[in-house]
Each structure stands twice: as C-alpha cells, then as structure tokens.
Backbone as CSV, one residue per row, in Angstrom:
resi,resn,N_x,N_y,N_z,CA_x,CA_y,CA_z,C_x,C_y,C_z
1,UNK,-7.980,-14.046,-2.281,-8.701,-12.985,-2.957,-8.585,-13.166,-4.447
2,UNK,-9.787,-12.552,-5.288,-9.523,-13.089,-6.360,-8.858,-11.951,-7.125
3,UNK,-7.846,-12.448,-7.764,-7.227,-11.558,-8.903,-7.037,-11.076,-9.757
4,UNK,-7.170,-10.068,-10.505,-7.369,-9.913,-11.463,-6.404,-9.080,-12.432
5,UNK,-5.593,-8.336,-11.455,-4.308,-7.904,-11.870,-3.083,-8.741,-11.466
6,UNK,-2.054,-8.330,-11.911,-0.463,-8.978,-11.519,-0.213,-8.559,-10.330
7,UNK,-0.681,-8.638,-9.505,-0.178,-8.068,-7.642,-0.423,-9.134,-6.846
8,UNK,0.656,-9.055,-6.133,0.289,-10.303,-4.640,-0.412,-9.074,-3.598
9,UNK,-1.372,-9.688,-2.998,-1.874,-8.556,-1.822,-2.691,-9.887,-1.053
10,UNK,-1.897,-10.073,0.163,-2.131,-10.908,1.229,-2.540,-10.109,2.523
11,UNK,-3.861,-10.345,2.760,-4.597,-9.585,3.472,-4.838,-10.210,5.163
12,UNK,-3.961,-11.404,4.588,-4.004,-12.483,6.321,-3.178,-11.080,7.403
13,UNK,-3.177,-10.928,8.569,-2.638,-10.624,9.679,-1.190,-11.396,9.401
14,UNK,-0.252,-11.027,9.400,1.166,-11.765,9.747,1.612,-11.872,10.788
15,UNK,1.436,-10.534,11.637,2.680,-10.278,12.904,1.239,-10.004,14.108
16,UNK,1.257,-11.218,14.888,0.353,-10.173,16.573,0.778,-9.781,17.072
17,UNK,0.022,-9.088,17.735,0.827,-7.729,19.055,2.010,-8.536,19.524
18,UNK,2.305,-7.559,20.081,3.936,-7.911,20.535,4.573,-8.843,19.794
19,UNK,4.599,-9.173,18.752,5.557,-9.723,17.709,6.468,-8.412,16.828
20,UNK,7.719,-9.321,17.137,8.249,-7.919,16.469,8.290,-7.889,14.738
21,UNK,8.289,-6.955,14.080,8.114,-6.730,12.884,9.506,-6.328,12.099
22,UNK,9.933,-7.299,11.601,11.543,-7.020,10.275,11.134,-6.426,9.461
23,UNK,11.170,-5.333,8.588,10.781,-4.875,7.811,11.936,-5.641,7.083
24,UNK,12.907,-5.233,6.822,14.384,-5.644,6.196,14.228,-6.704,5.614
25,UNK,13.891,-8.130,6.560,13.252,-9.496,6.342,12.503,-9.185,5.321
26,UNK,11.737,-8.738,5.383,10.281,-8.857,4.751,10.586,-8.407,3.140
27,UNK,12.118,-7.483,2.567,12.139,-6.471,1.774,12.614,-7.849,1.372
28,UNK,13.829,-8.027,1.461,14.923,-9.395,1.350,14.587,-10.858,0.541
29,UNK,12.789,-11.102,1.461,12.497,-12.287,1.003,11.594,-11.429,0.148
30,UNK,10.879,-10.409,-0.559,10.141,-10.357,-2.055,11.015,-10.804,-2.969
31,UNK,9.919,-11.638,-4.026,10.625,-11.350,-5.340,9.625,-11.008,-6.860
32,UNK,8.524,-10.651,-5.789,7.296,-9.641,-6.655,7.313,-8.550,-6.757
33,UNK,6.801,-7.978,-8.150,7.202,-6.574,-8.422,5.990,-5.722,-7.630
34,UNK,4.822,-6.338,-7.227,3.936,-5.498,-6.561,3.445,-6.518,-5.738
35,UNK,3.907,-5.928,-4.188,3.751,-7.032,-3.344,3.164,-6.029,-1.939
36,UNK,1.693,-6.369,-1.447,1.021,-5.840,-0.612,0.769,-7.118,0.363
37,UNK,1.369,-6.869,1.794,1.330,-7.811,2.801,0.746,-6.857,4.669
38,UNK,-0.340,-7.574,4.637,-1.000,-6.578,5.643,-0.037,-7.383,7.192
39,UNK,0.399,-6.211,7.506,1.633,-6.702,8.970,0.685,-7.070,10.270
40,UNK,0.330,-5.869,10.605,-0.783,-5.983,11.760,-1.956,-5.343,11.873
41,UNK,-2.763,-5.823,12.953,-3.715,-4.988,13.347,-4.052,-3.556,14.564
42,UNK,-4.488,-3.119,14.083,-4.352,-1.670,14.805,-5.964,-1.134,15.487
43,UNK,-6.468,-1.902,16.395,-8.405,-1.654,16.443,-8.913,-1.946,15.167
44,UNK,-9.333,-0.737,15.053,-9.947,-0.933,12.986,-9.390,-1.289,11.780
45,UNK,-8.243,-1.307,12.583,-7.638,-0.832,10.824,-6.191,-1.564,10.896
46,UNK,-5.659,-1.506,9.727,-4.274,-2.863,9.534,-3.439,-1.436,9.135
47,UNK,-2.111,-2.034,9.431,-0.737,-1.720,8.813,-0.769,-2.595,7.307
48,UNK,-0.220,-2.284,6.420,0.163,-2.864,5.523,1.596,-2.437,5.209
49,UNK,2.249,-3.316,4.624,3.331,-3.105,3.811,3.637,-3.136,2.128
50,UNK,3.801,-2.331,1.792,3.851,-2.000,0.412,5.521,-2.275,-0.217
51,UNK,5.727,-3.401,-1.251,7.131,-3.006,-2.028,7.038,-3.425,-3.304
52,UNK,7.061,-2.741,-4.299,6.427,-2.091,-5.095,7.334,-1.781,-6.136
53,UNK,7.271,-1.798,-7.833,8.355,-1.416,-8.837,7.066,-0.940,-9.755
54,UNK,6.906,0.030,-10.655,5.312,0.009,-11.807,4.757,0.694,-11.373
55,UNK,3.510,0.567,-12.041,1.811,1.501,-12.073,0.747,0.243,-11.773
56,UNK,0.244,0.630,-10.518,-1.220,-0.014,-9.930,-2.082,0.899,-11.017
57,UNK,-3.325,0.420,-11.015,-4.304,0.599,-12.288,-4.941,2.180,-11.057
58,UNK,-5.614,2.807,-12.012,-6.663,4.094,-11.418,-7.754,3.081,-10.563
59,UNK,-7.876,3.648,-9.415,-9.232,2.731,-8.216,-9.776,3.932,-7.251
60,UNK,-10.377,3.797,-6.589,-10.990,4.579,-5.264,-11.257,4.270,-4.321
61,UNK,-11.682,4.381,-3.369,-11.696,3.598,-2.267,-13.582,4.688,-1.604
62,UNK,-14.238,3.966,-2.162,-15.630,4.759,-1.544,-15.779,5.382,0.027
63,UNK,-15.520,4.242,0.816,-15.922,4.324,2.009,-14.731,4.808,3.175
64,UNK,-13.554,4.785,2.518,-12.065,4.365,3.314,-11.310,5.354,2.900
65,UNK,-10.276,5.768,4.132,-9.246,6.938,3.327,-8.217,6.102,3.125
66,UNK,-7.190,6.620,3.083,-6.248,5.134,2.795,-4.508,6.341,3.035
67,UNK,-3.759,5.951,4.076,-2.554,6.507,3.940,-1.721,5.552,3.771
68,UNK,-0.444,6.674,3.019,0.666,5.534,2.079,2.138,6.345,3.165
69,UNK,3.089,6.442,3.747,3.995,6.564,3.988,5.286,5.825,3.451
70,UNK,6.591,6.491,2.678,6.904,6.179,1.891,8.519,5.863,3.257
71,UNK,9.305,4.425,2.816,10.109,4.292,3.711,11.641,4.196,2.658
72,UNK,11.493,3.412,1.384,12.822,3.697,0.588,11.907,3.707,-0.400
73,UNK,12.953,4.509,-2.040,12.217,4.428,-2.906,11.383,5.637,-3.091
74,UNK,10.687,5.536,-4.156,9.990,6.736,-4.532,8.338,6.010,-4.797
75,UNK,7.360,6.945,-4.431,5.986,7.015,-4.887,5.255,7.774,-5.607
76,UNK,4.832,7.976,-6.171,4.325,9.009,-7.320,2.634,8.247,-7.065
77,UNK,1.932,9.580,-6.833,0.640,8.926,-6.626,-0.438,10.274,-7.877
78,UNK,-1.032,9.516,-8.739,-1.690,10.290,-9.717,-3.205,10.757,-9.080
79,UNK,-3.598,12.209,-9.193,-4.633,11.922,-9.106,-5.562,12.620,-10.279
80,UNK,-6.371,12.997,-10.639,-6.980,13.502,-11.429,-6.727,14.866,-11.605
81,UNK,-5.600,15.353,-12.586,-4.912,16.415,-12.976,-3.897,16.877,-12.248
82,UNK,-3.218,16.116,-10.947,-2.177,16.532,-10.302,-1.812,15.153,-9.899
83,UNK,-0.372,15.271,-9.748,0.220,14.314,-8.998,1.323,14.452,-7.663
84,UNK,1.077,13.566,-6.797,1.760,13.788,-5.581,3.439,13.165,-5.347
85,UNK,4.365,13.612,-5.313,5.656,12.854,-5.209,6.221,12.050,-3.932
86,UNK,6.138,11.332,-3.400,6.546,10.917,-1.973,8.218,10.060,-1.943
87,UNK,8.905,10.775,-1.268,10.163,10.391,-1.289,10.261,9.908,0.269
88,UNK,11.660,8.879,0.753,11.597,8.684,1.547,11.362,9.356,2.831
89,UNK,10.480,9.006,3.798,10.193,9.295,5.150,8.478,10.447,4.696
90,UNK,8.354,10.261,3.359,7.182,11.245,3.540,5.893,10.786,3.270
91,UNK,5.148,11.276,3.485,3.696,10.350,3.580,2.456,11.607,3.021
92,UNK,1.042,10.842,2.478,0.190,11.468,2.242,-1.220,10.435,2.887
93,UNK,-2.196,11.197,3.195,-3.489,10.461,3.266,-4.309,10.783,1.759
94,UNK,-4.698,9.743,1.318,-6.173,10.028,0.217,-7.250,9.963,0.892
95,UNK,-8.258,10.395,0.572,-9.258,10.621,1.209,-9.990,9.792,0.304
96,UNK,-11.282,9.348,1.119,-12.275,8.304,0.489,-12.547,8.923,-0.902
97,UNK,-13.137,8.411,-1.712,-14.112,8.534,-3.090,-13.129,9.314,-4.037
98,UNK,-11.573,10.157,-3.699,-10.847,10.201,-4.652,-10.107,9.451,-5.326
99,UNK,-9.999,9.321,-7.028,-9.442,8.366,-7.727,-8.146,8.913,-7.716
100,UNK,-6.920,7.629,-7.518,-5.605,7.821,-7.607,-5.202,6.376,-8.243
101,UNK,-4.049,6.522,-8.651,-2.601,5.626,-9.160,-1.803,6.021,-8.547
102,UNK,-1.159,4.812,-7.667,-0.102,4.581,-7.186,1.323,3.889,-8.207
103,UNK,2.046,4.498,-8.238,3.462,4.076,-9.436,4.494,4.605,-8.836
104,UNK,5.532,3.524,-8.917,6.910,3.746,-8.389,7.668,3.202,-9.368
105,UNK,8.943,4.303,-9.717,9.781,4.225,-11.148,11.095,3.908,-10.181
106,UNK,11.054,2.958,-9.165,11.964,2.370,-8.722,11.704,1.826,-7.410
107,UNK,12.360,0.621,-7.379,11.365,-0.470,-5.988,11.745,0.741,-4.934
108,UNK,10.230,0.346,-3.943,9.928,1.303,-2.873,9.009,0.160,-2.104
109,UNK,9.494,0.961,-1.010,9.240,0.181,0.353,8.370,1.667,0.800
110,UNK,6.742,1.028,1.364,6.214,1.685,1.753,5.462,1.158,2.867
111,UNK,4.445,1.674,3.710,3.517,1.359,4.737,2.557,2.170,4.655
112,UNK,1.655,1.928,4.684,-0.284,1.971,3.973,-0.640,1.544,5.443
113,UNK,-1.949,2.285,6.084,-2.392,2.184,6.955,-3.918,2.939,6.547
114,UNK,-4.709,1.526,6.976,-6.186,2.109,5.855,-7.003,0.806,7.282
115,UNK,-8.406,0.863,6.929,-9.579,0.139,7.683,-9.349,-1.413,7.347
116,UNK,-9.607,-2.422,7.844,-9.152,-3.725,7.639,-10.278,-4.066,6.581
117,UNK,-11.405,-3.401,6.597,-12.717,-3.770,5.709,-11.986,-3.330,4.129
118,UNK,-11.050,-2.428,3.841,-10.872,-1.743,2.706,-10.479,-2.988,1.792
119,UNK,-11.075,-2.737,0.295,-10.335,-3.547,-0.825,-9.116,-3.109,-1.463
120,UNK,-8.169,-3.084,-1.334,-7.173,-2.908,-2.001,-7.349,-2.566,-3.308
121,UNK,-8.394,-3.050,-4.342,-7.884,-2.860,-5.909,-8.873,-1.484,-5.804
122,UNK,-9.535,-1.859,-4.649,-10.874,-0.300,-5.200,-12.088,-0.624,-4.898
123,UNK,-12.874,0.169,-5.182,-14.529,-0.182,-5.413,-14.732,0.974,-6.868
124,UNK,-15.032,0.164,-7.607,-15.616,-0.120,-8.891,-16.682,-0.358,-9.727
C-alpha cells in the first residue's frame, strides 16, 4: 500500500481459521511506533491489530464503521469537539462519515474490527 504517513499497516491476512493467534508474540516482535497488522478474517470483515505510541492524522471512513477495542495502554480518540478515552478492556464503534484521531500517549495494544474493503488512512 502506498504510504504516505510514518505507519506500517499490513493488510495481508496473517492467521487462518483455526490458527491460533499470540497476541503477546505479536506485541514482543514490534519495533514500530504505529503498527497496524490485519490478524484474520471474519465473513466481511478483518480483525486487525493495533500497537500504537502518537497521533494518526484526522481521516473518515465514508462507507465503513470502524471499531477500536482497547487491550493495554490507553486510546484517546478525537472527534470534532469531543474526545473519547478508552482504557484497557474498553471499546468504542465510529460510525461511517465521522472524522476522528486516533492518539495514544503511551504504547497500546488494541484490536480494530472494521470491513476488509476499508482504507485505513481514510477516504479523503
């Protein structure tokens, strides 16, 4: 995918059904500060894994809602005059066509579960 910000976001499938999934592994071997790795597939739509230090840029997602569940770490998700706090074990859905920033003021381990069609940086 082409890049245009500082983020790894690997959109290959990693894990097939019945493969089991390390999260731990997966935390262990980053050594990117914004690192998006899609785990599996789910019918429509992928698991992703999120681990994460910074501020992703303001994006939207037109067509796609997009949920973030937060596993260590903190999430702070901006949206246009409010912001949402997600601490471990808690989760939010965005809903399509709202603009948010995702920023974590300390590495966080998260899981994002959105449509496999979705772009990650946005539609723009």
């Amino acid at each position: 995918m082409d890049n245009k910000y500082n983020y790894v976001t690997k959109l290959d499938v990693k894990f097939d059904h019945l493969e089991k999934i390390d999260v731990n592994q997966l935390v262990a071997e980053c050594t990117d500060k914004w690192f998006n790795q899609t785990l599996t597939n789910v019918n429509d739509s992928v698991v992703r894994i999120g681990i994460v230090e910074g501020e992703y840029h303001w994006h939207k997602h037109d067509n796609d809602d997009e949920f973030f569940f937060v596993l260590s770490g903190q999430l702070i998700i901006d949206l246009e005059g409010s912001s949402i706090e997600l601490n471990p074990n808690q989760g939010v859905t965005i809903s399509k066509g709202v603009m948010h920033r995702p920023r974590a003021p300390k590495k966080t381990v998260m899981l994002m579960v959105e449509t496999s069609a979705i772009v990650p940086t946005g539609d723009q």
